[in-house]
Each structure stands twice: as C-alpha cells, then as structure tokens.
N, C-alpha and C positions, 0 to 999 in steps of 0.2 A: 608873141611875148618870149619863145623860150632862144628865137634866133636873136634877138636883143639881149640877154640875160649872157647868151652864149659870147656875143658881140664883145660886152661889157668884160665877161669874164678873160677871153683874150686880153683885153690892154692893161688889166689887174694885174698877169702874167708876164706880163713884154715888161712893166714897170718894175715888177720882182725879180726880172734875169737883168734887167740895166743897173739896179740895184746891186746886186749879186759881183756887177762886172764893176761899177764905181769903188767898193768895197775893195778887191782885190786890189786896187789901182791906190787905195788911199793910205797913209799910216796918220793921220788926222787923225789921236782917239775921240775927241770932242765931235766930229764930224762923222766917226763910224759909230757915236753913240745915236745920232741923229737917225743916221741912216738905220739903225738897229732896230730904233722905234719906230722909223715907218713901215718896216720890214715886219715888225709885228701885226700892225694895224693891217695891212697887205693880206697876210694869212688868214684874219680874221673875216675880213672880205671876202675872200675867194672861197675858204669854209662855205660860209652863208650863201653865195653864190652858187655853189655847186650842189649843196641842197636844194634849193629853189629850183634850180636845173632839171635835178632826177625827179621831183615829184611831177614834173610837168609832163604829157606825154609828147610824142612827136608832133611837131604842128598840121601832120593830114590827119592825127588819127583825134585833135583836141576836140572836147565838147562842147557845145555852146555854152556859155557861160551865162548866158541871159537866162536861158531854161532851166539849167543847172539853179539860178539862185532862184527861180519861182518855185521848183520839187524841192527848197528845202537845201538843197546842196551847196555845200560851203567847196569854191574853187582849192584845186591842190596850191596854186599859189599862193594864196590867202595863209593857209593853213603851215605852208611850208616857213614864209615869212613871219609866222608868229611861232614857232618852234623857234628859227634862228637868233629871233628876239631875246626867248628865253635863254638858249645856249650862250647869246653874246653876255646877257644880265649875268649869269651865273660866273662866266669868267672874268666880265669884270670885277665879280666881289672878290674871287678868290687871287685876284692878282693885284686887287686891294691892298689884301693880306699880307700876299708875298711880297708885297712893298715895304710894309711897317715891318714884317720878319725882320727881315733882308737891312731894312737898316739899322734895329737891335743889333742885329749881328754885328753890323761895322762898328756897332761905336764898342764891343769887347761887350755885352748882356751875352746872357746865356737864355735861350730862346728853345722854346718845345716846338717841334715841328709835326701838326696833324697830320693824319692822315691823308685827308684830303689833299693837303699841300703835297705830299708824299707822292702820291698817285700822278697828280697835276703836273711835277716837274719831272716825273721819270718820262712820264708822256711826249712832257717839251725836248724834252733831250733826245730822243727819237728825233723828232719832229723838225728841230732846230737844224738851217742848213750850214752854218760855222758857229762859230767862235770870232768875234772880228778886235782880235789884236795889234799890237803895233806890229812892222814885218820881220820883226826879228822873232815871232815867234808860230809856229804852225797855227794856220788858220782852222785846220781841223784836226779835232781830237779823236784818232783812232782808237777805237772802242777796244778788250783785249776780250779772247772769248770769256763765256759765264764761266761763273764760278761760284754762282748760287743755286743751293739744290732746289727743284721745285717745292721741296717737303713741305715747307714753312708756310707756304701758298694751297697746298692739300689741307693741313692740320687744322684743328678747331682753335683760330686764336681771337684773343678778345678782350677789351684795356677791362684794367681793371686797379686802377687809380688810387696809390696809398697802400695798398695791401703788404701783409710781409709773411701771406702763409695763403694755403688752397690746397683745400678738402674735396676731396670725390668720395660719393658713395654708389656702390654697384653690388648687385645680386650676383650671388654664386650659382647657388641652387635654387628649385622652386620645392615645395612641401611632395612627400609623398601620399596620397591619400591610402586608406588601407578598408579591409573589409571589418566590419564590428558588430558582435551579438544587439540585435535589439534590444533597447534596455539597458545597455550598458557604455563604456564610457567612452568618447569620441577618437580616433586617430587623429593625433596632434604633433605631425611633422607640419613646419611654419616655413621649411627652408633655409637656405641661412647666408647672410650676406657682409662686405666688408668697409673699410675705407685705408684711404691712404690719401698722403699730403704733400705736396711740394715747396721747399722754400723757396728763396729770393736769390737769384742768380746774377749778379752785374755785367752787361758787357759793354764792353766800350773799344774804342779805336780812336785815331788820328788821322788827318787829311794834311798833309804838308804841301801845301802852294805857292807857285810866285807872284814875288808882291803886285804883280801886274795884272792879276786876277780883278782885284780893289776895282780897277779901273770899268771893268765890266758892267753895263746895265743889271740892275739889282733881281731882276729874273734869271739872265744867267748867270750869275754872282754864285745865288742860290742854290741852282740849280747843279750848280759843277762843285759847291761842298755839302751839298745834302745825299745828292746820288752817290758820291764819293764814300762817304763815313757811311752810307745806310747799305750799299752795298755787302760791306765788309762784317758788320754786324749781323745782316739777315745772311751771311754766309756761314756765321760760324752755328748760329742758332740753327739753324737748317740742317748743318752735322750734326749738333748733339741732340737734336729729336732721335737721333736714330740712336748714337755712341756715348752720348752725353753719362757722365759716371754715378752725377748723383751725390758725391758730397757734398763738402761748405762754400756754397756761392759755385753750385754747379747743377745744372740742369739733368734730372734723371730719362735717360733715354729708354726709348723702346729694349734694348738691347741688356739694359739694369734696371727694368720694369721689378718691383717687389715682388717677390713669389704669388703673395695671397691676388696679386693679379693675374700675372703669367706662368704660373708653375712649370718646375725644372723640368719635368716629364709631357712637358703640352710642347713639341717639339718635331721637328721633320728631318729624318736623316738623311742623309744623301752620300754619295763617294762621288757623283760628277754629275751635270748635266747633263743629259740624253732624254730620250722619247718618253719615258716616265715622269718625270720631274713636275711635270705643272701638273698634271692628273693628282699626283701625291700629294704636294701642295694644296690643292683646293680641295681635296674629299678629307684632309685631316683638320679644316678650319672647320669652325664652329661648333656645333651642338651636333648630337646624337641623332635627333628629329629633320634636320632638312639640310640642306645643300644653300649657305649663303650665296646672295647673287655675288656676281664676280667684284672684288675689294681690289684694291693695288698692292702689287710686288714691287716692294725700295730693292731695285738690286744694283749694282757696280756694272759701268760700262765691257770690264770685262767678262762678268758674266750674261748681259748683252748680247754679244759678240757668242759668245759659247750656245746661247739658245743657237743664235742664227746659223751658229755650224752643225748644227747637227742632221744627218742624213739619214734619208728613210732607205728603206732597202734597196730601192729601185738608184739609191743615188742623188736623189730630188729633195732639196732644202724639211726637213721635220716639222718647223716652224714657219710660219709667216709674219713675218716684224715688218710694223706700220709705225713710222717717228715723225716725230712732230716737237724738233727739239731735244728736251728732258725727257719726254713723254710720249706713250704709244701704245700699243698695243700687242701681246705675242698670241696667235694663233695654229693651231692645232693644223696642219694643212688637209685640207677635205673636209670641213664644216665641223671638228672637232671643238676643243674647249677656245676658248674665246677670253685671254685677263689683261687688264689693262697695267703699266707698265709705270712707274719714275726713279728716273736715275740720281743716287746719291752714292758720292765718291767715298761718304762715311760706311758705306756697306765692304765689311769684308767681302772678297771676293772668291768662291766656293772653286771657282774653276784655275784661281792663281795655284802654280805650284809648291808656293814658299808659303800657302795659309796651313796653321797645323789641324790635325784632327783636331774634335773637340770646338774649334770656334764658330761662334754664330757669324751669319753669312747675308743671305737675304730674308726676307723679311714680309710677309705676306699679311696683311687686315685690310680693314675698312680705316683710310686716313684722321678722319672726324671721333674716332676713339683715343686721338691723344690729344689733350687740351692742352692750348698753352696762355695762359694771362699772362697780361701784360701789365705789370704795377708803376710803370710810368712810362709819360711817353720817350719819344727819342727826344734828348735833346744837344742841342750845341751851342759850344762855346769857342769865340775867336779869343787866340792871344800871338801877340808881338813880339814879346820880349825874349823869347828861348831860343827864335830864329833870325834874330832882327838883323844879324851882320852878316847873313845867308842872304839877302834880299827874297827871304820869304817869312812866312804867315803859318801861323798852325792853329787848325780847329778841331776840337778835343769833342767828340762825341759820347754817349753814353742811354743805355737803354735798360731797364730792370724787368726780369722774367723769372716764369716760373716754367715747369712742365711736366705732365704724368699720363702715364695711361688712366682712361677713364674704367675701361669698362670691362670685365673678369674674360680673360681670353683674346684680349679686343685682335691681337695680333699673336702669330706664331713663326717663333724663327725656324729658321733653315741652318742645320748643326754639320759641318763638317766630320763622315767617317772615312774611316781606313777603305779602300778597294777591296771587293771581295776576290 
C-alpha cells in the first residue's frame, strides 16, 4: 500500500513541476487562472498524500491488518485518511469564505477579515510557489526581511468587539498580619490594590497595487492585500507595546506604564552590558519571596550583539546566544542563568553610544502581563478612484486597540547610567 501511495504521490509531483513549466511558458491570464486552480487542487493532494505516507510503516516492517482489525486495531491508513478528510473539509470551508471576502472586496464593501482567514493566507503565502501574472510582471514576489516584532505574538491579545475603554485590576500588596492581646481587637492590614485603563487607539494603513492584481485568483487576490495592510499594522502595534506613549488615540506602552503599575524606583541600572547584567536583571524582578522563573528580555538587535560580545577572562564568549529568528535564548556560559530573548527595534538600545543617561532600554517581564484588546477586527476596504489614472488600486485598512500592563510590577526597565 505505501509503494502505491508513494507511486501515486510521484506523478501528483511530475504534473505540479509540468504545471509550474506551462505556467512560465504562458501569458494567457484566463489560462494561468486555470492552471492556478489545478495547481491548488495538486497541493491539496499531495498534503493528503503524504500524510497517509508517514503514518504507514515500511512495507517489511507492516502489521497484518487482518489481525490488527480482529485486536480491535484501527489500520494507520484508515486513520490517516480520515484526518486528511477532516483537514480537506475544514479548508474547504474556509476558502469558502475567502471567496465571498474576496469578492466583497472587488466590488469596493469594506470587509472584516478574521482571524482565522488571517492565519490561513499568511500560511498560503509561504506556501504559494508564484504569483502567475502576465510577463511583463515578476512571477515572484520577493519577500523584504521582517519588520514585525515578535511582541504582538508574546503579549496577551484578545477581540474584544465594540468596546471604547479596558479596565485591569491588580494587587499591590497582600495584608500584613500582626501579633494581638487576646481579647482584644483583630490586626486589620487587607492589603491594597489598583486599577488602571486603556483607551481606543486606531491604526490603519494603505496597500497601493497594480491594477493587474484584479486579475488574480481570489485567494491570491486576498492574500497579497491582507498580508500587505496586516503586516504594517501588526508592525507598528508590536512597537508601541513596548514605546507606545499613551495619549489620545495612542497605545500606552510598557515603557509609559502608569506609575501605580510600574514605579519610578522599580528600575535596573546599568552603564553597559558585561558579565553582570543578566544576574541584575533577573534577581531584581519580582517579589521579595522567590526568584520568578525566567520571563522574556525585549532588547534591540544591538544590544544582542553586546551580550554576545562579551568576554570571559580566559577570552571565551561570556554568553551563549541561541536564535531562532526574533527569538532565542542568552545563557550564562558553564550552566549559569538560562533567559529567554525577543527582539524589538522599539527598544532603546543601552549599548548605542548616542542613547543618553536616564533612558529606558531593555525591558525584562513575563510577555502575558501586557493585555491588549482588540475592539474591532481588521478591516478592508478597496477604492479606485484616488489612483485610477496610476493604473492602480488602493486598499485602506484599519484596526482598533487598546493596551496596558496588567499586572503591579509585571515588567521592569533597564535605565541607562553614567560609567563609573
């Protein structure tokens, strides 16, 4: 069964690279839509296909099957086939969806794009081996590097539909109990705790495209102005979690957290990165009583760069930095502290020359301490008429947020001092 499957799954493959080669060959858009859609079906095959494949073992080492279904035992192929079933059902609906979006869009509605649909086409876009345009325009669209911080993808976010305000309440202190005559009247410390609120922030952007985009199957239609405008939006929100200032129609960042959250004096000083730094860092977070496990430092690629320079006596790297992108880890070298790492460009940078004393830098908590609701979703709207004699299209996005530390402490900056 699995040298069949594998059989099968070759000429899925020989028909996806003849495709692939008709395609280059064709400027037919009516015929590269053709081909686009069987180019889809094709994918969706060989998915399924290669599922089916891995759950199979090698054909010396296969079970009986007959025995298998008298013990009760449901064959992996069985099993595998009706997962693929599921995963096909499920993207059919949602490419459903992204049909009926997709053509809202065209005819100029202004359309909310879920999450789900969200997730779905950043995926395709990965995924997707062109763009199949007439030839007068690059078949593929080279990607430019990120430019989105991980933050946004750390932090605690979560729709929240219609709102025009968001309340946190969090504990400062807990009560202190005390010693009392028998018979007399109780010790009555309660503790004491606060709140604080975030308004409604707007952000929006624009995707300028050529009119030739239209032309495109309504998945990639989609997908090349939703990734575009969603981009740009979760880019700038992803700075001001961290910088964000906090006035009128502006998101309060980590960095202008309210005092009764973060207090001026809850603070980590430093003149530069060296062998100290993460030690200081992590024993000045949290409470009195214990040692939080390790939380994420938001620092700047250039300070990055400053851990990994740092040298032990012998001359041998201080640190040991593990990336993965945004993201990583700096370690102590010789089984020392162990914190995990995300890079945002909104973090002043402690080890630039030109940042002054005084400014906050990096930035150390648990991510899930800063909320951020989302009071509507993302939505977009196509219009014609501002670019029509550009032979392009412009689609005007727009998202409404809030954002605040949650919780008394949740994070503590890293403050810029003078060299001793």
């Amino acid at each position: 069964m699995k040298k069949k499957l594998m059989d099968l799954l070759a000429k899925k493959n020989e028909r996806k690279a003849a495709i692939n080669t008709q395609a280059q060959a064709s400027s037919d858009v009516a015929e590269l839509r053709n081909l686009n859609a069987e180019l889809d079906g094709l994918n969706v095959e060989i998915r399924s296909l290669e599922e089916m494949i891995a759950a199979l073992p090698d054909e010396e080492e296969k079970p009986n099957e007959r025995t298998a279904a008298v013990n009760g035992q449901i064959p992996g192929v069985v099993v595998a086939s009706a997962k693929g079933q599921e995963q096909r059902k499920a993207a059919d609906e949602i490419e459903t969806r992204i049909e009926a979006v997709a053509t809202d869009l065209r005819s100029g509605k202004e359309v909310a794009i879920s999450a789900d649909i969200q997730e779905y086409l950043e995926k395709r876009a990965v995924t997707t081996a062109n763009i199949m345009l007439e030839n007068k325009y690059k078949r593929e669209v080279a990607e430019n590097f990120n430019e989105v911080a991980q933050t946004i993808d750390l932090v605690d976010a979560f729709p929240l539909d219609g709102g025009s305000a968001y309340d946190v309440s969090f504990q400062i202190t807990d009560g202190d109990a005390d010693y009392a005559v028998e018979g007399e009247t109780y010790t009555n410390d309660e503790g004491t705790f606060g709140t604080a609120s975030t308004g409604r922030a707007k952000i929006t952007n624009s995707a300028i495209v050529n009119e030739e985009v239209v032309e495109l199957p309504n998945a990639d239609y989609l997908t090349r102005i939703v990734n575009s405008v969603r981009k740009s939006i979760r880019k700038k929100a992803s700075n001001q979690i961290i910088a964000g200032l906090g006035g009128t129609n502006q998101l309060k960042g980590i960095y202008n957290a309210p005092a009764i959250l973060i207090p001026d004096t809850y603070k980590v000083e430093v003149s530069e990165i060296n062998g100290e730094t993460l030690r200081k860092i992590v024993f000045a977070y949290g409470g009195d009583e214990d040692i939080e496990s390790p939380a994420t430092l938001f620092l700047s690629k250039l300070d990055l760069a400053a851990f990994a320079a740092v040298k032990a006596t012998d001359g041998r790297p201080y640190y040991s930095i593990t990336y993965n992108g945004a993201n990583g880890t700096i370690e102590e070298v010789g089984g020392g502290l162990r914190v995990p790492y995300s890079i945002n460009s909104a973090c002043n940078a402690l080890s630039n020359v030109a940042t002054v004393v005084g400014t906050k830098t990096m930035v150390y908590g648990s991510p899930t301490n800063y909320e951020l609701p989302l009071f509507s979703p993302l939505t977009i709207k196509r219009s014609d008429e501002r670019y029509i004699d550009q032979g392009k299209i412009g689609f005007f996005g727009k998202t409404i947020a809030g954002g605040i530390v949650n919780k008394y402490k949740g994070f503590i900056p890293i403050v810029k001092i003078a060299a001793v």
